[in-house]
C-alpha positions in Angstrom: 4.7 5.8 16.4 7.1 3.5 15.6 5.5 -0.6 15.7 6.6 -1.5 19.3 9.3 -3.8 19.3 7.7 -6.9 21.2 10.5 -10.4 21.0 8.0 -12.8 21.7 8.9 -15.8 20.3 12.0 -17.3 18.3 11.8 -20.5 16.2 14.0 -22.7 14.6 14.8 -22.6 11.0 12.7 -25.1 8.9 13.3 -27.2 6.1 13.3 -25.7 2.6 10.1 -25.4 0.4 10.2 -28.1 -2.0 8.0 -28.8 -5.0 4.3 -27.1 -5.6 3.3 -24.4 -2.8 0.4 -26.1 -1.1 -1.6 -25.8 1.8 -0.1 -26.9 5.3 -3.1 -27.6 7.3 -1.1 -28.4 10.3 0.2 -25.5 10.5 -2.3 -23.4 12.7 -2.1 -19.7 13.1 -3.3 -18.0 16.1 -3.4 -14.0 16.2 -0.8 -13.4 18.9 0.5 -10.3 17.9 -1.5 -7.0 17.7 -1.6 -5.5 14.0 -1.0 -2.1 13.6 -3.7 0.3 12.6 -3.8 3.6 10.7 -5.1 7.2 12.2 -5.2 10.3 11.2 -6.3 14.0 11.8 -6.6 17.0 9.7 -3.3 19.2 9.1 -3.5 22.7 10.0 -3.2 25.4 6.7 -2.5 22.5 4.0 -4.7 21.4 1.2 -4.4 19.3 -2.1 -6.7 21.0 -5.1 -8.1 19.0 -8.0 -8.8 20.9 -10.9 -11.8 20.4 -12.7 -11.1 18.0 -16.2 -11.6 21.0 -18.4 -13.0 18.7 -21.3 -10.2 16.4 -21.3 -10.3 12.5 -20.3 -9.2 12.3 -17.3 -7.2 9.4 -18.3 -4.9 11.2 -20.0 -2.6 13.4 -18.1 -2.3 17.1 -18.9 1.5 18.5 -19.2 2.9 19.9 -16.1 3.5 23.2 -18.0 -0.5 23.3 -18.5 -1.2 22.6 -15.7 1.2 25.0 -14.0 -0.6 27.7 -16.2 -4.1 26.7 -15.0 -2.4 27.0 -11.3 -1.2 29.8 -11.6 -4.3 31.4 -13.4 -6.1 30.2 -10.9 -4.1 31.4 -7.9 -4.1 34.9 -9.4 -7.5 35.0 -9.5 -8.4 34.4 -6.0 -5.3 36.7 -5.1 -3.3 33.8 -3.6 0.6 34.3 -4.0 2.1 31.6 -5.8 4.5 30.8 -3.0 1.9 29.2 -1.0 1.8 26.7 -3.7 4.1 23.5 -2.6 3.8 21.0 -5.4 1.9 20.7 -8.9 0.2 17.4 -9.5 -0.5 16.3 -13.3 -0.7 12.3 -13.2 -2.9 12.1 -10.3 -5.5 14.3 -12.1 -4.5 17.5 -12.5 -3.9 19.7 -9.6 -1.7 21.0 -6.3 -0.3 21.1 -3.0 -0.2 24.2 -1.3 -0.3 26.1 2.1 -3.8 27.7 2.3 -5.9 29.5 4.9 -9.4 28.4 5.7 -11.0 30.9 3.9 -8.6 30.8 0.9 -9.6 26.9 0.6 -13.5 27.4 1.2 -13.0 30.3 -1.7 -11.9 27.8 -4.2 -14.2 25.6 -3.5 -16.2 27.4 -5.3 -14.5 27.9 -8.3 -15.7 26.4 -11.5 -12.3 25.6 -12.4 -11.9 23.3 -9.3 -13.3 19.5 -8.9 -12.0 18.9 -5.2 -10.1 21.0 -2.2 -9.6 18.8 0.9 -7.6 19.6 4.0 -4.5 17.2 4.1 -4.1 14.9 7.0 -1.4 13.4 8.9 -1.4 9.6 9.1 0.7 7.7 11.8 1.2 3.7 11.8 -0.1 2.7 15.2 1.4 1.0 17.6 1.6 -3.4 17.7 4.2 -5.8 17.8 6.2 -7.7 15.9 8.1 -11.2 16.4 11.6 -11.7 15.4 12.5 -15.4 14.3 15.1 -17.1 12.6 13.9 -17.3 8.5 11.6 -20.2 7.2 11.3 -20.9 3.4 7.8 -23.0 4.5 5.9 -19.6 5.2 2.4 -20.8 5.2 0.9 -18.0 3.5 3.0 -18.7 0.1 2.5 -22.3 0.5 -1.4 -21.3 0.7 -1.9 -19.2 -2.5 1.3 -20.3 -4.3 4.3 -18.6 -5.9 6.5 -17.9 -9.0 9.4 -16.2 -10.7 9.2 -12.0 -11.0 12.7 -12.3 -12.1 13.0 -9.0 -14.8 9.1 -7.4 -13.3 8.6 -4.5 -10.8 6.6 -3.8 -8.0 6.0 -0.1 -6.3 5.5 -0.1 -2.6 4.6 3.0 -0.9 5.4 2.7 2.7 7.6 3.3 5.3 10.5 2.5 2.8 12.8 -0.8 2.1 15.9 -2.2 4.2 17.9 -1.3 1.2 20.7 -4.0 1.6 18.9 -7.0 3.0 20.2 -9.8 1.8 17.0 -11.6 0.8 15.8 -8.7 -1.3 16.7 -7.1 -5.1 15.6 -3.1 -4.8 15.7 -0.8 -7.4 18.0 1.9 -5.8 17.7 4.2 -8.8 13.9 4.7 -8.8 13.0 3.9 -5.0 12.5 7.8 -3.7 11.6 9.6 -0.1 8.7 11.7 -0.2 9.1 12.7 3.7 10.5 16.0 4.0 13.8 17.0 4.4 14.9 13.3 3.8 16.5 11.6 0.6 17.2 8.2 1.8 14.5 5.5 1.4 15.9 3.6 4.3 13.0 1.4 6.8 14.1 1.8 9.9 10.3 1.0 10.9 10.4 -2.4 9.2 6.5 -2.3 8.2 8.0 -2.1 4.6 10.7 -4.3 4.2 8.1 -6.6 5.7 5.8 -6.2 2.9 8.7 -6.1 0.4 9.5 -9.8 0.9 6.1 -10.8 0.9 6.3 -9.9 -2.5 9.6 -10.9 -3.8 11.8 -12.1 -1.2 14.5 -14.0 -3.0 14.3 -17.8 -4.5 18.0 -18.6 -2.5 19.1 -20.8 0.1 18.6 -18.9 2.6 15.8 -16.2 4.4 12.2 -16.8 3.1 10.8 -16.9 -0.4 8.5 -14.4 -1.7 5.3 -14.8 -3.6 7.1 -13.4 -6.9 10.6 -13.7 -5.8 13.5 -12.0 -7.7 10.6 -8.8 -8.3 12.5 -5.7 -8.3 11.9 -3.5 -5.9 10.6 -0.1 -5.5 10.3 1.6 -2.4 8.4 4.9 -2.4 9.2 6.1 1.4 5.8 8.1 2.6 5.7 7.1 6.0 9.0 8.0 7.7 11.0 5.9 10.9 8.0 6.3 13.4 5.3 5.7 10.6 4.1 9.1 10.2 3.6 10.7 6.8 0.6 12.3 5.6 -2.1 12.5 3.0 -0.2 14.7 0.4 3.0 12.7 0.6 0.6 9.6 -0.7 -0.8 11.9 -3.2 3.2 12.6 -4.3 4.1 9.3 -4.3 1.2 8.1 -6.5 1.8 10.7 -9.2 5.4 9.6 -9.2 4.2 6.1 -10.1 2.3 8.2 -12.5 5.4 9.5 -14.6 7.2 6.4 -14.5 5.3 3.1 -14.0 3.6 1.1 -16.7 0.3 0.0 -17.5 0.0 -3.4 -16.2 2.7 -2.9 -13.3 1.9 -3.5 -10.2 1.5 -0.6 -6.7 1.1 -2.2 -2.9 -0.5 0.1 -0.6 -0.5 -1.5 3.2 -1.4 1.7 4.5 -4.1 4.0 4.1 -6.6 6.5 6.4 -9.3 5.8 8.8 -11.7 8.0 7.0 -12.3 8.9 3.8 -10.0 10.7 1.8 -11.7 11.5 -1.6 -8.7 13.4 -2.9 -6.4 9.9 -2.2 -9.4 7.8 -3.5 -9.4 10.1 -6.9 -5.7 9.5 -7.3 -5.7 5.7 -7.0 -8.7 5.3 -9.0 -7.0 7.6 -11.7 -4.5 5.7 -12.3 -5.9 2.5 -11.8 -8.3 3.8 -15.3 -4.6 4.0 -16.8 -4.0 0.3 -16.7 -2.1 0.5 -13.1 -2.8 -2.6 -10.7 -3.2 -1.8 -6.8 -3.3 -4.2 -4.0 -4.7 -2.6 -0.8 -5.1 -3.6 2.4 -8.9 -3.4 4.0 -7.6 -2.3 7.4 -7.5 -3.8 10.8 -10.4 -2.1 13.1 -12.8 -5.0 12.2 -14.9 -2.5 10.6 -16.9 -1.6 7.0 -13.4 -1.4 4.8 -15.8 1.2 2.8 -14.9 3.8 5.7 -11.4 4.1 5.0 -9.2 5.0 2.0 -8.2 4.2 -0.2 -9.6 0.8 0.6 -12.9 1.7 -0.6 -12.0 2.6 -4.1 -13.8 0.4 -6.3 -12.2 0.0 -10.0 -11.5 -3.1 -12.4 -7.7 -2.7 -11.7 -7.7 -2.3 -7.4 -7.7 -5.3 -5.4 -8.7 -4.3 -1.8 -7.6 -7.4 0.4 -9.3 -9.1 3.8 -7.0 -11.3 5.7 -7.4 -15.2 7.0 -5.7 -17.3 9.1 -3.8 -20.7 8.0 -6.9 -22.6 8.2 -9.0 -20.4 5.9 -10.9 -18.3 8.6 -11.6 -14.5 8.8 -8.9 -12.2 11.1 -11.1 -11.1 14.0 -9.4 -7.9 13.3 -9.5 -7.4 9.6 -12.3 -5.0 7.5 -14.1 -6.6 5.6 -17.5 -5.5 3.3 -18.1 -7.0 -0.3 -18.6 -3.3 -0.9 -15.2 -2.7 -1.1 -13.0 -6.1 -0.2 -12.2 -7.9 -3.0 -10.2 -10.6 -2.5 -8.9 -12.3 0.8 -5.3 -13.6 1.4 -3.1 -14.5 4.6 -2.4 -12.2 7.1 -2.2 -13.8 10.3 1.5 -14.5 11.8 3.2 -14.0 8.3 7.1 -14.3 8.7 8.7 -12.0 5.7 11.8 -9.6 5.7 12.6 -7.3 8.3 14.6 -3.9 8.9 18.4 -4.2 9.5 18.6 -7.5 7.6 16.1 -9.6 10.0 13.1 -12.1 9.7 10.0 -10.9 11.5 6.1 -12.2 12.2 3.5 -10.0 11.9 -0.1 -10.1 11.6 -2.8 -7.4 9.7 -4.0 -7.1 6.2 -0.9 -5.1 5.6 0.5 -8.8 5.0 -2.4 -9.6 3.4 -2.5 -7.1 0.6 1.5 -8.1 -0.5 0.3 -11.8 -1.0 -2.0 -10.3 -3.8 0.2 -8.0 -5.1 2.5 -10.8 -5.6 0.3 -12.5 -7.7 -0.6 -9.4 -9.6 3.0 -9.4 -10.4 3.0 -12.8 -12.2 -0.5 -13.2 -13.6 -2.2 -9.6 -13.7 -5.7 -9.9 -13.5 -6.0 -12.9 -15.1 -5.3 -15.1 -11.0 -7.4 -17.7 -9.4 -8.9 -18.1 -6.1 -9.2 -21.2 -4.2 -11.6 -21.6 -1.6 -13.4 -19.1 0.5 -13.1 -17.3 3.9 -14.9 -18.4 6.7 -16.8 -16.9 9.4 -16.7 -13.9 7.0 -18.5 -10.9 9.1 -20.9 -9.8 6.1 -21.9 -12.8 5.6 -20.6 -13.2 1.7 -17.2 -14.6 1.9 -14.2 -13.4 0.4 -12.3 -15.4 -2.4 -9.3 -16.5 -1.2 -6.3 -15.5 -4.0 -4.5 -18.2 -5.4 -1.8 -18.8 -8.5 -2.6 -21.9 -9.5 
């Protein structure tokens, strides 16, 4: 569903940000606005396959023509025809897509030459609300953790794509690619991701609001489509495109993610994360065990999952949280960023919160700072609150 389109408030246009990005104290947020949450259920007849490393590091990804050969050795001998088979998968560990019954699946399960089946899932955005405004360059949240330049760096955002000719954004239109069937166009006409895009790297101009890397390029990697339904697989897809093409210390922002575990989504972030890939995640927003949702509960050196706070340092009331799996916490609660069709927009969740990081990922890899500590942190260990300076 498509994040309900809620106009409660419009502001004035403040002042521009001058000097250092510091905390504004006065500046009070209050959690007006309902995030949106992720669901999902299982889809009938589809399945991603992990094959089994074979003796190889799984580090290192296996050709496609290998791996097309395993496939299809595989498929053969469980009596499978090969145009069940959707998609091949070799940087995501190696493996496929494909069409399969219930017994077919449960039949390669038990194959030696197989690490993982799992039945794919369809994941929808839930419904919340979002508050258009006239653009501020004071956005609390950069003021709170700082900013920089990403002028000539990338960022890969899988979401519900990027307003592709806002004003206040610079977007790779070459690599940014759909991954929603039967559509090309990486267009947002959800918002969620042009939301997180400036976040990120909303330009250092004179007008609109400034990101926390601004002048990053851009790429949007469209899984969720206009009502913010995609599905497990198309994840899977877009991650094993950053596969081919990012590079090892570039940076992935994932606002989205399941509310239960998804091992085969979990294995694919996690294998590139071992290949030097940086991933900011957002911990969710049922005010739950972030460990109960993926890929928020992958745990590697390179993948930031991210709690969100308020302006004054304290917890959301609706964000997941568990030292288990949260890493880091940054500001989530009524952050004004880029919108679809060339607007400004307020919105609230750890979606928001997970860009802030990604940001700083962008300008300082892991080598970033954290200032301060969340309060009223649920499990009673507070999160680190991510800062530049």
């Amino acid at each position: 569903m498509r994040i309900k389109d809620v106009i409660l408030l419009v502001v004035p246009v403040i002042t521009l940000l001058s000097g250092s990005c510091k905390k504004d104290s006065s500046n009070v947020q209050e959690e007006e606005c309902t995030p949106v949450r992720f669901a999902s259920a299982p889809l009938e007849d589809a399945y991603i396959v992990i094959l089994s490393d074979g003796g190889t590091s799984p580090r290192i990804a296996r050709s496609a023509g290998r791996v097309m050969t395993e496939t299809s050795t595989l498929l053969s001998r469980h009596h499978i025809p090969e145009r069940q088979l959707d998609m091949v998968l070799t940087n995501v560990g190696a493996g496929f897509i494909a069409r399969l019954t219930r017994a077919q699946a449960a039949e390669l399960k038990e194959d030696n030459q197989v690490k993982l089946v799992e039945q794919d899932r369809v994941i929808a955005l839930g419904e919340g609300c979002f508050t258009v405004v006239s653009p501020s360059r004071a956005q609390w949240g950069v003021k709170r953790i700082g900013a920089g330049d990403g002028t000539g760096k990338r960022v890969w955002i899988i979401d519900t794509g990027v307003d592709m000719d806002h004003p206040d954004l610079l977007v790779d239109k070459t690599l940014s690619k759909s991954f929603i069937t039967d559509e090309t166009s990486v267009e947002d006409n959800n918002g969620h991701g042009t939301h997180v895009a400036g976040i990120i790297g909303a330009l250092n101009n004179t007008t609109g609001v400034l990101g926390v890397a601004s002048g990053v390029s851009i790429i949007a990697l469209k899984a969720l489509d206009n009502t913010g339904e995609g599905n497990a697989s198309g994840l899977i897809r877009a991650l094993n495109y950053v596969g081919q093409n990012a590079k090892a210390g570039e940076v992935v922002n994932m606002s989205l993610g399941t509310d239960t575990i998804s091992n085969a989504l979990d294995n694919a972030v996690r294998t590139l994360a071992e290949r030097g890939i940086l991933f900011a995640i957002a911990a969710g927003n049922e005010g739950r065990s972030a460990n109960l949702s993926s890929p928020a509960r992958v745990n590697s050196p390179n993948v930031f999952t991210v709690s969100a706070i308020d302006s004054l340092g304290k917890f959301a009331s609706f964000s997941n949280f568990g030292n288990d799996a949260v890493d880091l916490a940054a500001p989530g609660v009524r952050i004004t960023s880029t919108f679809s069709e060339g607007r400004y927009a307020i919105l609230n969740g750890t979606s928001m919160a997970a860009p802030h990081v990604a940001g700083i990922l962008v300008l300082k890899g892991t080598r970033f700072n954290t200032s301060g500590t969340a309060s009223n942190d649920p499990d009673g260990i507070p999160d680190g609150i991510v800062s530049f300076y």
